[in-house]
C-alpha atoms as an extended CHARMM CRD file, in Angstrom:
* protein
*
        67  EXT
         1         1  UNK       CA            267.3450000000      -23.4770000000      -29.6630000000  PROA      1               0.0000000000
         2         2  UNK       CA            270.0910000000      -22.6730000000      -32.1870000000  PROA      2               0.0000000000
         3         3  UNK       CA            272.3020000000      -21.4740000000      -29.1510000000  PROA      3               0.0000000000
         4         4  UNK       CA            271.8130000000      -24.8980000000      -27.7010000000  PROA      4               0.0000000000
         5         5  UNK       CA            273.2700000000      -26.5470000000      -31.0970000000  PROA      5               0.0000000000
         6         6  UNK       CA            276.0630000000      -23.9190000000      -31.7210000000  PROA      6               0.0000000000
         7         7  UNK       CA            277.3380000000      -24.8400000000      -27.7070000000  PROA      7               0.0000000000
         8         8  UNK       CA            277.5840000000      -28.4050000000      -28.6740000000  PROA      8               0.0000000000
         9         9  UNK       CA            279.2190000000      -27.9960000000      -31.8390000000  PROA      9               0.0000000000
        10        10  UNK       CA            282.1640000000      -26.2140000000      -30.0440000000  PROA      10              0.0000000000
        11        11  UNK       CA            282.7270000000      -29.8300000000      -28.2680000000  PROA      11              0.0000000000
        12        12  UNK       CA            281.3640000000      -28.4260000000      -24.5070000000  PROA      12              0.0000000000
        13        13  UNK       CA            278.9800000000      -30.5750000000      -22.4770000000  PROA      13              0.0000000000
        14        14  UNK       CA            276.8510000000      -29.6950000000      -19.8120000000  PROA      14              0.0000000000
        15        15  UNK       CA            276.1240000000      -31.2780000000      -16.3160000000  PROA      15              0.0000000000
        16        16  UNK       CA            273.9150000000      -31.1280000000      -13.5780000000  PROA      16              0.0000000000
        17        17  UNK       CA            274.7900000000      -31.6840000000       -9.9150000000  PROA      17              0.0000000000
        18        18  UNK       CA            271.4680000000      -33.6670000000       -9.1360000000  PROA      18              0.0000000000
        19        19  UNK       CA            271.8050000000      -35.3980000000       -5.8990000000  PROA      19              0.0000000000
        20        20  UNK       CA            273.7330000000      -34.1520000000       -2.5080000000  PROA      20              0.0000000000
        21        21  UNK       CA            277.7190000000      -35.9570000000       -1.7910000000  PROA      21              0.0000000000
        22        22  UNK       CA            277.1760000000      -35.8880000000        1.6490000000  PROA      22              0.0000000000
        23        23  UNK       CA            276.8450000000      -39.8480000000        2.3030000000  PROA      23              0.0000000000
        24        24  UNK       CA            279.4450000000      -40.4900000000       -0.7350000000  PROA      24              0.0000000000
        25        25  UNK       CA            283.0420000000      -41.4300000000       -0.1450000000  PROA      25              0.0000000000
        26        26  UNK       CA            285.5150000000      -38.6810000000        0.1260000000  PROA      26              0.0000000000
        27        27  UNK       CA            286.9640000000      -39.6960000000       -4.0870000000  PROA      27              0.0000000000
        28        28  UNK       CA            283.5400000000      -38.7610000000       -4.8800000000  PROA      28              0.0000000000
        29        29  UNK       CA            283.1270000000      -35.4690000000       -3.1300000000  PROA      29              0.0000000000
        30        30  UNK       CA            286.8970000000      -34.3610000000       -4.9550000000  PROA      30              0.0000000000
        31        31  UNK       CA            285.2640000000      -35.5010000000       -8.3800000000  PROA      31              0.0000000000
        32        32  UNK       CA            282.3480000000      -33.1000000000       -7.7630000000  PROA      32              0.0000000000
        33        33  UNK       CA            284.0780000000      -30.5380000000       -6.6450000000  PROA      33              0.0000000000
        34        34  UNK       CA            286.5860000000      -30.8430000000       -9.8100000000  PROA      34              0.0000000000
        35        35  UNK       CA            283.9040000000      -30.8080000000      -12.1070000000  PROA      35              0.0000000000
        36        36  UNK       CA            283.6700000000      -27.1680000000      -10.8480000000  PROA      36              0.0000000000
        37        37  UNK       CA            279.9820000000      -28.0590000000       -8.8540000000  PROA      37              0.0000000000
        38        38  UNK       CA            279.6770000000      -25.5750000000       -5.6990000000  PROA      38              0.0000000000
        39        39  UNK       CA            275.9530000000      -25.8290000000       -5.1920000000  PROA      39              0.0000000000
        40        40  UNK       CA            273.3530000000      -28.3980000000       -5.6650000000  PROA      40              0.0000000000
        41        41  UNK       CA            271.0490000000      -28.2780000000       -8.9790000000  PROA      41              0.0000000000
        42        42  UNK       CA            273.8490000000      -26.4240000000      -10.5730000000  PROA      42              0.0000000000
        43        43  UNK       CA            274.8050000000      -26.6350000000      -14.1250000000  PROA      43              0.0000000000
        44        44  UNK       CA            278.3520000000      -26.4900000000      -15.5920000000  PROA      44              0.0000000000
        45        45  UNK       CA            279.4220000000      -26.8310000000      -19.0000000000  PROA      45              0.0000000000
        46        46  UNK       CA            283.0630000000      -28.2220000000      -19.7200000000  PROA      46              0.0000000000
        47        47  UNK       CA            285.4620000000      -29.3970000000      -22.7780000000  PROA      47              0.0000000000
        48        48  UNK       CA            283.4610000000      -32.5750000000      -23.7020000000  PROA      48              0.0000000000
        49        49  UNK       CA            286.9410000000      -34.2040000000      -23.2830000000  PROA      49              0.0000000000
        50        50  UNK       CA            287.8340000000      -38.0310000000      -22.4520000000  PROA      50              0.0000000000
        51        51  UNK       CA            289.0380000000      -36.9920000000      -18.9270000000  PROA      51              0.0000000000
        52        52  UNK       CA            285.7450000000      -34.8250000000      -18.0270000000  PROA      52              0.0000000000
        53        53  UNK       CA            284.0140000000      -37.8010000000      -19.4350000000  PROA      53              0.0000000000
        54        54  UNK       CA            285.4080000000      -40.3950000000      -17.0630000000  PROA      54              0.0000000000
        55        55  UNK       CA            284.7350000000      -38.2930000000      -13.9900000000  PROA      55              0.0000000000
        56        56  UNK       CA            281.3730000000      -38.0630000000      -14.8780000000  PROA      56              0.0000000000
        57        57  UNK       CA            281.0240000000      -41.9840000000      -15.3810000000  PROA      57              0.0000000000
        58        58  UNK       CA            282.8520000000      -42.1640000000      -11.8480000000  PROA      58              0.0000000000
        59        59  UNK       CA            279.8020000000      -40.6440000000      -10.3630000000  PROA      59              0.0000000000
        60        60  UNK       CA            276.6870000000      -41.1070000000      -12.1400000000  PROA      60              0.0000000000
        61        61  UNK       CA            274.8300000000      -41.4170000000       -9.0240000000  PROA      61              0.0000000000
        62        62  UNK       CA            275.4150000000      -38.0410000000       -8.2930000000  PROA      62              0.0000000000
        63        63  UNK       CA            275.1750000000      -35.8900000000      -12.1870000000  PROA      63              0.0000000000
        64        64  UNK       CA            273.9740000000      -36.4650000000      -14.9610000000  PROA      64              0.0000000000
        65        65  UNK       CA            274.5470000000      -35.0150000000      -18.5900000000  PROA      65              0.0000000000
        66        66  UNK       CA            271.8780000000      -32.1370000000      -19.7680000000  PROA      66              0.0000000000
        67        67  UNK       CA            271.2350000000      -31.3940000000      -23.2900000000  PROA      67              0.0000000000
């Protein structure tokens, strides 16, 4: 647990590819695939910056934000 609160402390987020592109316009896919996702289910954690931020909020059909 106090590896969980020391990870968000340092200002990283992490995100879960949740539900497959294939159906979603091409933008989409290249927002998925710049979060760094390769593989559905997968979790990434990036800079918990305004830009990674906005490309999450450009797909939240697809990820979603895991604590």
């Amino acid at each position: 647990m106090s590896a969980t609160k020391s990870k968000q402390a340092t200002g990283k987020i992490r995100i879960q590819w949740f539900r497959s592109a294939i159906a979603s316009p091409v933008k989409h896919k290249k927002v998925v695939k710049g979060l760094g996702f390769t593989k559905l289910n997968q979790i990434v954690e990036r800079e918990d910056s305004p830009s990674i931020r906005g490309m999450v909020q450009k797909i939240p059909h697809l990820v979603k934000i895991v604590a």
